[in-house]
PDB file as gemmi writes it, atoms N, CA and C in Angstrom:
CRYST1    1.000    1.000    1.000  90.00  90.00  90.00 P 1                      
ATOM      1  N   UNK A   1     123.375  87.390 112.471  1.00  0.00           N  
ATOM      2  CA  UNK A   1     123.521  86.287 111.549  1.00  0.00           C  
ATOM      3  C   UNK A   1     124.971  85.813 111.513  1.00  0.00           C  
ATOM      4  N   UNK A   2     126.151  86.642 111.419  1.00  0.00           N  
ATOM      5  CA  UNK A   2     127.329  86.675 111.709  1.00  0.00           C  
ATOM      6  C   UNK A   2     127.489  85.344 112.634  1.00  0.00           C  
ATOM      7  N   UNK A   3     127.288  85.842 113.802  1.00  0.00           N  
ATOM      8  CA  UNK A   3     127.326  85.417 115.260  1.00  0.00           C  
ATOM      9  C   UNK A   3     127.095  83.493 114.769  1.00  0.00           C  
ATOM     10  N   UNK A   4     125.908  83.556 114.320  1.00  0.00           N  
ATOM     11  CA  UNK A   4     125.644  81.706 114.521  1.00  0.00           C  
ATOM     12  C   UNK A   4     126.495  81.378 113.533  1.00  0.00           C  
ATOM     13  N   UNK A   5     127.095  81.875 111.918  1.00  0.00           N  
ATOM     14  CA  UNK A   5     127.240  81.418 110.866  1.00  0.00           C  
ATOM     15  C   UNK A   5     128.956  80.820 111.522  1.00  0.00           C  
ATOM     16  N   UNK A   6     129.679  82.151 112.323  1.00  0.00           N  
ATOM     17  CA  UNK A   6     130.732  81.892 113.256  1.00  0.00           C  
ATOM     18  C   UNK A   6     130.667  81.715 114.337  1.00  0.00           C  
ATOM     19  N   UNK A   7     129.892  81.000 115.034  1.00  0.00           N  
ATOM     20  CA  UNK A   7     129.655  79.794 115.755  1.00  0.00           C  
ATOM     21  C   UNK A   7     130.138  80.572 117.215  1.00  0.00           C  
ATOM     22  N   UNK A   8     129.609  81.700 117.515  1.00  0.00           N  
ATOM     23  CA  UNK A   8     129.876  82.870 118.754  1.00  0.00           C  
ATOM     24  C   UNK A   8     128.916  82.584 119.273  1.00  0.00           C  
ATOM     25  N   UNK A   9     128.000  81.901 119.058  1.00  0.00           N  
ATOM     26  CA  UNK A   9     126.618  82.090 120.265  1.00  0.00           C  
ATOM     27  C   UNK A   9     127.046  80.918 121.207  1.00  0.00           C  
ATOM     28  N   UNK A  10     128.340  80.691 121.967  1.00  0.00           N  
ATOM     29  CA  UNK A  10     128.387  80.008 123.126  1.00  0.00           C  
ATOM     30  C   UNK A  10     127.623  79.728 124.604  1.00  0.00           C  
ATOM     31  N   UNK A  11     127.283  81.200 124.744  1.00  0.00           N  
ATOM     32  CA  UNK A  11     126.982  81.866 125.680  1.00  0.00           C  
ATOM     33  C   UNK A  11     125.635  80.573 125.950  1.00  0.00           C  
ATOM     34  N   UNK A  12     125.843  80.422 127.687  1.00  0.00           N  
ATOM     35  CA  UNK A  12     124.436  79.309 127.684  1.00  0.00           C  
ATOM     36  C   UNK A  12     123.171  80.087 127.466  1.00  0.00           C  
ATOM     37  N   UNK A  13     122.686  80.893 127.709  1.00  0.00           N  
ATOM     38  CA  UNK A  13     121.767  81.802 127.070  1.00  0.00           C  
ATOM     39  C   UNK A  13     121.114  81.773 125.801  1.00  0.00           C  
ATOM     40  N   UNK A  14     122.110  81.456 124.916  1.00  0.00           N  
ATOM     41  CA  UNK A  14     121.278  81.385 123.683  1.00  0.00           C  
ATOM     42  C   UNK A  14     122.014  79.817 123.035  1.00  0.00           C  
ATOM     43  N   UNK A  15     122.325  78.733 124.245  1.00  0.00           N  
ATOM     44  CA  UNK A  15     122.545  77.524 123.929  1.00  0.00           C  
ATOM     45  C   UNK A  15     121.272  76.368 123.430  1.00  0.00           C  
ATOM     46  N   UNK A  16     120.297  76.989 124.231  1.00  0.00           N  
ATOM     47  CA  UNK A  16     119.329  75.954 123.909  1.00  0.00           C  
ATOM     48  C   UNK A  16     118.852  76.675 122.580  1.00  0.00           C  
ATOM     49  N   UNK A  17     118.592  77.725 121.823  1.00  0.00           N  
ATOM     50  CA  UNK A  17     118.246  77.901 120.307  1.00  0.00           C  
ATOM     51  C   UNK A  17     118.949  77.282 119.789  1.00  0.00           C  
ATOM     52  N   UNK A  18     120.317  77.313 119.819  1.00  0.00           N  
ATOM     53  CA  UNK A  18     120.922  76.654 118.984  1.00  0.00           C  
ATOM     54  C   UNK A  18     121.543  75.319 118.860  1.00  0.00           C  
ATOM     55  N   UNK A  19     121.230  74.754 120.087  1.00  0.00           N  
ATOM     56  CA  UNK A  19     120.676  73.081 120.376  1.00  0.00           C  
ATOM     57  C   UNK A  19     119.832  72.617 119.085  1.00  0.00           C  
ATOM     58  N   UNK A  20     118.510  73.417 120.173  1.00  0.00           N  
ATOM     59  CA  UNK A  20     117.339  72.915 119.479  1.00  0.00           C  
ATOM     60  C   UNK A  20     117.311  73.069 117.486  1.00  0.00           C  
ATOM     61  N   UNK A  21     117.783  73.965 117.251  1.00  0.00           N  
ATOM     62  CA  UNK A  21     117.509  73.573 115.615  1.00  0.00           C  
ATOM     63  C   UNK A  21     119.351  73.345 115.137  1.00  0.00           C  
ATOM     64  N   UNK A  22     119.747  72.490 115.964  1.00  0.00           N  
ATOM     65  CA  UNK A  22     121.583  72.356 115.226  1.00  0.00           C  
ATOM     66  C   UNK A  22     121.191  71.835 113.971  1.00  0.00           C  
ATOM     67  N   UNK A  23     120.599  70.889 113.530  1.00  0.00           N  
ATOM     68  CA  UNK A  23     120.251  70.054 112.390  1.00  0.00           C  
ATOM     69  C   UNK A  23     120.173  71.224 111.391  1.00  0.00           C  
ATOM     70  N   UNK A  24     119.086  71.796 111.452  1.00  0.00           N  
ATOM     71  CA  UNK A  24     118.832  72.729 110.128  1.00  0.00           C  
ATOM     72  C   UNK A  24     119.610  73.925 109.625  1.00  0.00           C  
ATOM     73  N   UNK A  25     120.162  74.980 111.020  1.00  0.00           N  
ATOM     74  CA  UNK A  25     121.079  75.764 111.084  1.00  0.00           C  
ATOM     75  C   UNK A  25     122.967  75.382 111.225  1.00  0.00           C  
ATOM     76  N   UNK A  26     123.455  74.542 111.195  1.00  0.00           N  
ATOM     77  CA  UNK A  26     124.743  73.700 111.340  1.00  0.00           C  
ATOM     78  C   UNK A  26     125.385  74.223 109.749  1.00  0.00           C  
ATOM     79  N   UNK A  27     126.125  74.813 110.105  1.00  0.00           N  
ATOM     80  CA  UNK A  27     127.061  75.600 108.861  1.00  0.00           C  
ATOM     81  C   UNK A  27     128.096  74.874 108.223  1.00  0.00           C  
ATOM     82  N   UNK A  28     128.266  74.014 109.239  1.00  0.00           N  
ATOM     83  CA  UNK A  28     129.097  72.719 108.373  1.00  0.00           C  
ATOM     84  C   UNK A  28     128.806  71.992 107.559  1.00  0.00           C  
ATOM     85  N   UNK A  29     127.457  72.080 107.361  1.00  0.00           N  
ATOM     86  CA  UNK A  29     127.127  70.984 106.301  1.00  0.00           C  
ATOM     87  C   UNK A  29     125.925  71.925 104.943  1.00  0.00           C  
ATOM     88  N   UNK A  30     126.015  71.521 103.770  1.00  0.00           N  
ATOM     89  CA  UNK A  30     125.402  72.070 103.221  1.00  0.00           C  
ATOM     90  C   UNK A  30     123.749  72.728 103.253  1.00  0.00           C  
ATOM     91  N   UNK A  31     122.898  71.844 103.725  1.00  0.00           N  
ATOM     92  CA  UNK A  31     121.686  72.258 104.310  1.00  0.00           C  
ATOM     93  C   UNK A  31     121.597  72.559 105.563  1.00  0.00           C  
ATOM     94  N   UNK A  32     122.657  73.303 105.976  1.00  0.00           N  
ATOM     95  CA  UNK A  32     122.663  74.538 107.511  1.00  0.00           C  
ATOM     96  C   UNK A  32     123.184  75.775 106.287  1.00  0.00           C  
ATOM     97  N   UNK A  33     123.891  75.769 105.542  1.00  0.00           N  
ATOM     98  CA  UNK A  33     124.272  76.877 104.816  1.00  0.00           C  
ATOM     99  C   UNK A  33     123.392  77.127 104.090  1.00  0.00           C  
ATOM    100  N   UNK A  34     122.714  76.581 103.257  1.00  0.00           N  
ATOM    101  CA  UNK A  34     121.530  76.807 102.487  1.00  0.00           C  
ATOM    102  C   UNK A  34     120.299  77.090 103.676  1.00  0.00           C  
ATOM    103  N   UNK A  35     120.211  76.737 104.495  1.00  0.00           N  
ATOM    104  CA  UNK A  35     118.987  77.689 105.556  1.00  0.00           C  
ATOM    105  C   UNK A  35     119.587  79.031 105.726  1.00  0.00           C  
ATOM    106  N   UNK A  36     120.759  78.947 106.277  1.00  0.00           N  
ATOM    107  CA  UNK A  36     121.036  79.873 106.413  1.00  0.00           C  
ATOM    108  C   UNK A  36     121.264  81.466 105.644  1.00  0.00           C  
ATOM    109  N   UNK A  37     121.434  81.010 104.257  1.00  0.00           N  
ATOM    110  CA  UNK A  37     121.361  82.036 103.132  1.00  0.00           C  
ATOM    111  C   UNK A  37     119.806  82.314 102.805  1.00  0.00           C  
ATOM    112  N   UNK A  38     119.121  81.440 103.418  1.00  0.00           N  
ATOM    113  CA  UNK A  38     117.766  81.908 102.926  1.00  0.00           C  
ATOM    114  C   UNK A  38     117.460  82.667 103.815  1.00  0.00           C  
ATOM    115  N   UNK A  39     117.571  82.481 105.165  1.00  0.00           N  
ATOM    116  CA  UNK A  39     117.496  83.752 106.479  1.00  0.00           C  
ATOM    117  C   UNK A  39     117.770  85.078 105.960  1.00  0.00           C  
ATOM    118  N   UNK A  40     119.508  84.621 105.499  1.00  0.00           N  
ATOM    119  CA  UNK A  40     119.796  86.007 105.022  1.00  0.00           C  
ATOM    120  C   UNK A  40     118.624  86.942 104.041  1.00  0.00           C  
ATOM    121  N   UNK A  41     118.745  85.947 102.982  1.00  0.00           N  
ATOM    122  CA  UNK A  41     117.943  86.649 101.803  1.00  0.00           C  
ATOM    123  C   UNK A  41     116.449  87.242 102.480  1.00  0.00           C  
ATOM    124  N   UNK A  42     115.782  86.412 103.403  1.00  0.00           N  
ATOM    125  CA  UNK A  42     114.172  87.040 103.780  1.00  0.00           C  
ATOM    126  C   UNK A  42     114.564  88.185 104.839  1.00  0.00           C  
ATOM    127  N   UNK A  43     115.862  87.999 105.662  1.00  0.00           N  
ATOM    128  CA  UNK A  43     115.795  89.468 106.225  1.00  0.00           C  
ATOM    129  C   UNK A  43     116.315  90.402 105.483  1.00  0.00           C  
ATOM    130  N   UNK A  44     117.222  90.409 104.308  1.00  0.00           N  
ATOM    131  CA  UNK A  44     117.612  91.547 103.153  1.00  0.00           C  
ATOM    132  C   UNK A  44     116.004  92.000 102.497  1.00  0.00           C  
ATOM    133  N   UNK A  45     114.982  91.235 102.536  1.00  0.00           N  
ATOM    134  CA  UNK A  45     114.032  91.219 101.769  1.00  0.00           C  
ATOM    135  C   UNK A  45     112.753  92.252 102.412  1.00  0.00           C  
ATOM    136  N   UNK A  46     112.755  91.536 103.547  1.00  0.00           N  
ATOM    137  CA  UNK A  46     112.397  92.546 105.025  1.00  0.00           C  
ATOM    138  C   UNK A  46     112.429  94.059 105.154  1.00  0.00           C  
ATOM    139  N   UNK A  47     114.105  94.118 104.874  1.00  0.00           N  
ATOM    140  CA  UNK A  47     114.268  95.420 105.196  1.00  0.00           C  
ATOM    141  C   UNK A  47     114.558  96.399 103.608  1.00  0.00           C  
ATOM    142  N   UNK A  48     114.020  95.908 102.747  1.00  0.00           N  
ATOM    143  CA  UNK A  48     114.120  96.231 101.066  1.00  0.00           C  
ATOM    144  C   UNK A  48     112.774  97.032 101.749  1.00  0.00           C  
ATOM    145  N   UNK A  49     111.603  95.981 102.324  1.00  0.00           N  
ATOM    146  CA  UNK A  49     110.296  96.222 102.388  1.00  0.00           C  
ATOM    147  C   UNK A  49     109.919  97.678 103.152  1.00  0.00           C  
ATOM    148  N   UNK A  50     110.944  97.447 104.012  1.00  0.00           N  
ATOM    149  CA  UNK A  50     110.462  98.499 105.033  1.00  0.00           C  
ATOM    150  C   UNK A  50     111.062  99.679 104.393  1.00  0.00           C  
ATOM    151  N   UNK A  51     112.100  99.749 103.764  1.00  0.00           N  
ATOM    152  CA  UNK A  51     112.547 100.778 102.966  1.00  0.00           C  
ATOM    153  C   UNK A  51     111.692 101.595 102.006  1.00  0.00           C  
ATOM    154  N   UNK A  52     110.940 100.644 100.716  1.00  0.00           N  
ATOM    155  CA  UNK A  52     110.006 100.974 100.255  1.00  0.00           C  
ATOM    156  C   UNK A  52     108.683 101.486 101.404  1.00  0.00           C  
ATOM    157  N   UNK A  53     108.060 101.261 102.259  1.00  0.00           N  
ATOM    158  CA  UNK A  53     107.453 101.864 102.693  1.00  0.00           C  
ATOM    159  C   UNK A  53     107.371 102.966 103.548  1.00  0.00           C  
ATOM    160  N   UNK A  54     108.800 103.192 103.824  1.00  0.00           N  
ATOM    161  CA  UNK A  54     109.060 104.229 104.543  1.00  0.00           C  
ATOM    162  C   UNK A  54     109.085 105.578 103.297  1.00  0.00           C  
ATOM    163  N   UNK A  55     109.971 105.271 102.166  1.00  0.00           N  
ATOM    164  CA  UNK A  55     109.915 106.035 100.923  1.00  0.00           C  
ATOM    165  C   UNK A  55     108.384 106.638 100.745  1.00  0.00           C  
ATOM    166  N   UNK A  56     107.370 105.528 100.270  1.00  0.00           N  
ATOM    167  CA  UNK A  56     105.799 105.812 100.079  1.00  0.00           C  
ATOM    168  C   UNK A  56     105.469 106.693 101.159  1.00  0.00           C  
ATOM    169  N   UNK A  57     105.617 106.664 102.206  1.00  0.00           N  
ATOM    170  CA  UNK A  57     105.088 107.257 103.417  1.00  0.00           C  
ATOM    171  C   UNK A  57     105.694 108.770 103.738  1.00  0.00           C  
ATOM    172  N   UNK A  58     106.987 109.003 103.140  1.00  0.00           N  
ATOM    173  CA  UNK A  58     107.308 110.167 102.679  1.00  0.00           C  
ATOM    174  C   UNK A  58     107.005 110.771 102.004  1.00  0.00           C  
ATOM    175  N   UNK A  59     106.822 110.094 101.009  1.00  0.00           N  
ATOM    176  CA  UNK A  59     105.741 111.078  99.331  1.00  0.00           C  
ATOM    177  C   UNK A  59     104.706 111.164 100.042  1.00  0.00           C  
ATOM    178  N   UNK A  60     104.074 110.354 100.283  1.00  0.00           N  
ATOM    179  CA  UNK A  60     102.701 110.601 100.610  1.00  0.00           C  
ATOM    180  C   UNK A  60     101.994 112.234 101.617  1.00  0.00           C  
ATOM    181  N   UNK A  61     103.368 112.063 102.311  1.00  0.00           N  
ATOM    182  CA  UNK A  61     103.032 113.257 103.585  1.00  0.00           C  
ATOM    183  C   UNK A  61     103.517 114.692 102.770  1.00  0.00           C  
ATOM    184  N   UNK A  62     104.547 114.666 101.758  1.00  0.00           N  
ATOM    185  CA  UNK A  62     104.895 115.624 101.031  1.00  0.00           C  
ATOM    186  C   UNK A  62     103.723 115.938 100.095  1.00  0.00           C  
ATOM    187  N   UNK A  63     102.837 114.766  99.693  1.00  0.00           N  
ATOM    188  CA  UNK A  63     101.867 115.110  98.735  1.00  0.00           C  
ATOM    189  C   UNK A  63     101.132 115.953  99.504  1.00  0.00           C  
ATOM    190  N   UNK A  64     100.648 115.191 100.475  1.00  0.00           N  
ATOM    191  CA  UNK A  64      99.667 116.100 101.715  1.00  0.00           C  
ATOM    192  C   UNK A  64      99.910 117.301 101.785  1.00  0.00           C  
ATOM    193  N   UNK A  65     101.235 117.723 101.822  1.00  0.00           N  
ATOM    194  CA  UNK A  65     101.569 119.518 102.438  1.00  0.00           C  
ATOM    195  C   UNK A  65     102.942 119.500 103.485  1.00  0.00           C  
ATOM    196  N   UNK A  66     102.791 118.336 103.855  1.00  0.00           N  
ATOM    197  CA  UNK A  66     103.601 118.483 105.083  1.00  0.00           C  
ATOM    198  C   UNK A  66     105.559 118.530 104.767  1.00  0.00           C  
ATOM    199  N   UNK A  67     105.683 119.765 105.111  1.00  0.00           N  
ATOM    200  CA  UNK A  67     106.869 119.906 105.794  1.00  0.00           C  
ATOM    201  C   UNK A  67     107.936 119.667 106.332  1.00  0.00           C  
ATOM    202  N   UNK A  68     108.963 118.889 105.448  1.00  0.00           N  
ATOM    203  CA  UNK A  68     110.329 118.294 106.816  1.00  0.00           C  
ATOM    204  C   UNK A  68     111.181 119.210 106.574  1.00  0.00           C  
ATOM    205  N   UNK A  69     111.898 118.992 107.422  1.00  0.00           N  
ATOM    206  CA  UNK A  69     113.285 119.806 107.767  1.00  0.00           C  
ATOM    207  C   UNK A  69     112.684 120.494 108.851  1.00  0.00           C  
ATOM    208  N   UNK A  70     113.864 121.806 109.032  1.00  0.00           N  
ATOM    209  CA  UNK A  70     114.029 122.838 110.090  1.00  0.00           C  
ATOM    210  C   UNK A  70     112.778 124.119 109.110  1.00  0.00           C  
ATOM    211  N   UNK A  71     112.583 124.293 110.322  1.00  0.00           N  
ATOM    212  CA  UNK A  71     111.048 125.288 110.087  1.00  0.00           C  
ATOM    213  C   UNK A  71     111.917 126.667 109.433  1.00  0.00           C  
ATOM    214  N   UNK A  72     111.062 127.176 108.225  1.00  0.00           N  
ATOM    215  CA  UNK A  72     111.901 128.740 107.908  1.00  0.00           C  
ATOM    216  C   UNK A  72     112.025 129.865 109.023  1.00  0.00           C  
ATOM    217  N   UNK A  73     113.090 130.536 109.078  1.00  0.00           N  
ATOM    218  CA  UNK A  73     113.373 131.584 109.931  1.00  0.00           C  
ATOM    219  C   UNK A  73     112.134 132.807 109.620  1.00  0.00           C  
ATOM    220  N   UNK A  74     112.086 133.692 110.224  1.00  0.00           N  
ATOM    221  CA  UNK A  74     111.622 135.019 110.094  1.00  0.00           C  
ATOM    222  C   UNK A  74     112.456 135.706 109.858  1.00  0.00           C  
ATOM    223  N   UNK A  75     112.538 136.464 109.125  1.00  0.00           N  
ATOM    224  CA  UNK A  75     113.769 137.802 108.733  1.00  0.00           C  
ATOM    225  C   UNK A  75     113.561 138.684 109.763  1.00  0.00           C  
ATOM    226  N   UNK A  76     112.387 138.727 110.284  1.00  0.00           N  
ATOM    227  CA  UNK A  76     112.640 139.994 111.422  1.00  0.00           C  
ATOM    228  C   UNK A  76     113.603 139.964 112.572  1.00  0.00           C  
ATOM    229  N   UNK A  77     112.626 138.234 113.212  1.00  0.00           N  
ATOM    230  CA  UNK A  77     113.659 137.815 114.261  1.00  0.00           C  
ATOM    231  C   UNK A  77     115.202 137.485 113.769  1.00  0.00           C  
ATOM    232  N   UNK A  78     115.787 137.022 113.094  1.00  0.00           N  
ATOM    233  CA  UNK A  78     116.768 137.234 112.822  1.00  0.00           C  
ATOM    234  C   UNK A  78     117.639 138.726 112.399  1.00  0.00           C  
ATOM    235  N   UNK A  79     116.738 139.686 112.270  1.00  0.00           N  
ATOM    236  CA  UNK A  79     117.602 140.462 112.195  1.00  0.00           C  
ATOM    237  C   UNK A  79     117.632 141.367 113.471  1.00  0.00           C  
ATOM    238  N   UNK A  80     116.653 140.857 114.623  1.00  0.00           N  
ATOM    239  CA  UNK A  80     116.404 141.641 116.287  1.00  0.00           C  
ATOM    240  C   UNK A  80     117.915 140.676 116.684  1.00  0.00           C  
ATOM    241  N   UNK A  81     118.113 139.530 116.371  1.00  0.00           N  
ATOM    242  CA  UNK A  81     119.277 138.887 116.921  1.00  0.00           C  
ATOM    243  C   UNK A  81     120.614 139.232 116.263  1.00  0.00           C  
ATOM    244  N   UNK A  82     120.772 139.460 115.273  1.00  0.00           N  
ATOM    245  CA  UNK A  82     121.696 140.021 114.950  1.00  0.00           C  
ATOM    246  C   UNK A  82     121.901 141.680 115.655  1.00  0.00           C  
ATOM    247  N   UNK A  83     121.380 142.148 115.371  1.00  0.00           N  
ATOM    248  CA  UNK A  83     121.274 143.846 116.366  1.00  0.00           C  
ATOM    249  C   UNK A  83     121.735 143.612 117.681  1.00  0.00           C  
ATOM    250  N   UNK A  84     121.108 142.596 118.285  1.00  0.00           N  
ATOM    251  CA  UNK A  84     121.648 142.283 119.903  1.00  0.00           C  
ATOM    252  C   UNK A  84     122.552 141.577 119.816  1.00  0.00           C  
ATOM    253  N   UNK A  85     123.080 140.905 118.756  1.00  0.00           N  
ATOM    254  CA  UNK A  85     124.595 140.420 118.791  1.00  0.00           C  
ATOM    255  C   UNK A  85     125.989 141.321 118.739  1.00  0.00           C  
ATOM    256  N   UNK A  86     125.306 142.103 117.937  1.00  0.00           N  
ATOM    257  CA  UNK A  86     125.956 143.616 117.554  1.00  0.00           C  
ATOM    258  C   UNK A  86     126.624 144.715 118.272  1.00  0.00           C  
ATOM    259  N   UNK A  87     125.254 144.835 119.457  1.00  0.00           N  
ATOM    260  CA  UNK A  87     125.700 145.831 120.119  1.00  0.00           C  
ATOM    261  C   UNK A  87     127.011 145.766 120.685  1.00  0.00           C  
ATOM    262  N   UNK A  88     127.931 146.891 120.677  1.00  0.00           N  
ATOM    263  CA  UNK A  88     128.538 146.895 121.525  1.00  0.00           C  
ATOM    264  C   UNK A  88     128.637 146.978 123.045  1.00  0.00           C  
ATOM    265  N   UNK A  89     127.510 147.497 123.613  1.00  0.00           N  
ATOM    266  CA  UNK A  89     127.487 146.977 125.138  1.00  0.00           C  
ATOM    267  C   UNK A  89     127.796 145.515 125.661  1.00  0.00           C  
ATOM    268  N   UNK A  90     127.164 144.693 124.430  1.00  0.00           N  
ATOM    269  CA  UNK A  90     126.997 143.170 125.474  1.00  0.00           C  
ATOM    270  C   UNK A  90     128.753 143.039 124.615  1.00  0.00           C  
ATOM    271  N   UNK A  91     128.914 143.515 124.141  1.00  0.00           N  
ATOM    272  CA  UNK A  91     130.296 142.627 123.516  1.00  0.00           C  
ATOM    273  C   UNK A  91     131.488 141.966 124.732  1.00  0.00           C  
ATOM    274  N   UNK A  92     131.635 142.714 125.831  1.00  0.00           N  
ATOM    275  CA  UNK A  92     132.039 142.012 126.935  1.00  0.00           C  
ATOM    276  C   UNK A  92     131.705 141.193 128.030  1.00  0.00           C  
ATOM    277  N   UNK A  93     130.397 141.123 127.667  1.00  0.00           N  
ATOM    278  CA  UNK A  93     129.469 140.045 128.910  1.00  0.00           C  
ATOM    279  C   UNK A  93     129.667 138.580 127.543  1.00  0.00           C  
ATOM    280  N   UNK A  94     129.645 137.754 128.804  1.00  0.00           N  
ATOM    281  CA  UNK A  94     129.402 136.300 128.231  1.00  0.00           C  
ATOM    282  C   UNK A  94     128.331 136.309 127.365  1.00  0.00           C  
ATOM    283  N   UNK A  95     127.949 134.688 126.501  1.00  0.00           N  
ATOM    284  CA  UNK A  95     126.441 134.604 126.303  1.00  0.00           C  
ATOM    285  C   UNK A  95     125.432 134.237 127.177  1.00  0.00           C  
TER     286      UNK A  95                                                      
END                                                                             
């Protein structure tokens, strides 16, 4: 949004978009700025949306049962790795 509002989209590539709607998007004049804040506002609005549903979709899977993060350790295996960290034999070999 940046990019068109400061007038960076030179590039011929994205010359004909901004040909084709100069009239409505044109930042120089008041109704290119007023389109343009409304862009803003429906993609702030967009991503409000997707926020909220990403939130719901988290509760939801927590309601279910499910599990995030890193899975709990075993105390056993952690303490077979600690013992073999321990020993003094390997203490001079690499890991």
């Amino acid at each position: 949004m940046e990019d068109v509002v400061n007038g960076e989209l030179d590039d011929p590539a994205y010359r004909w978009g901004v040909e084709q709607n100069q009239r409505a998007s044109d930042p120089a004049t008041s109704t290119g700025r007023m389109m343009l804040n409304v862009l803003a506002i429906l993609a702030e609005y967009e991503r409000e949306l997707i926020v909220e549903r990403v939130n719901a979709g988290i509760a939801a899977a927590r309601q279910s049962g499910t599990r995030f993060g890193r899975p709990l350790s075993d105390p056993s295996v952690i303490s077979e790795k600690l013992a073999i960290a321990q020993d003094p034999r390997l203490q001079d070999q690499p890991a």
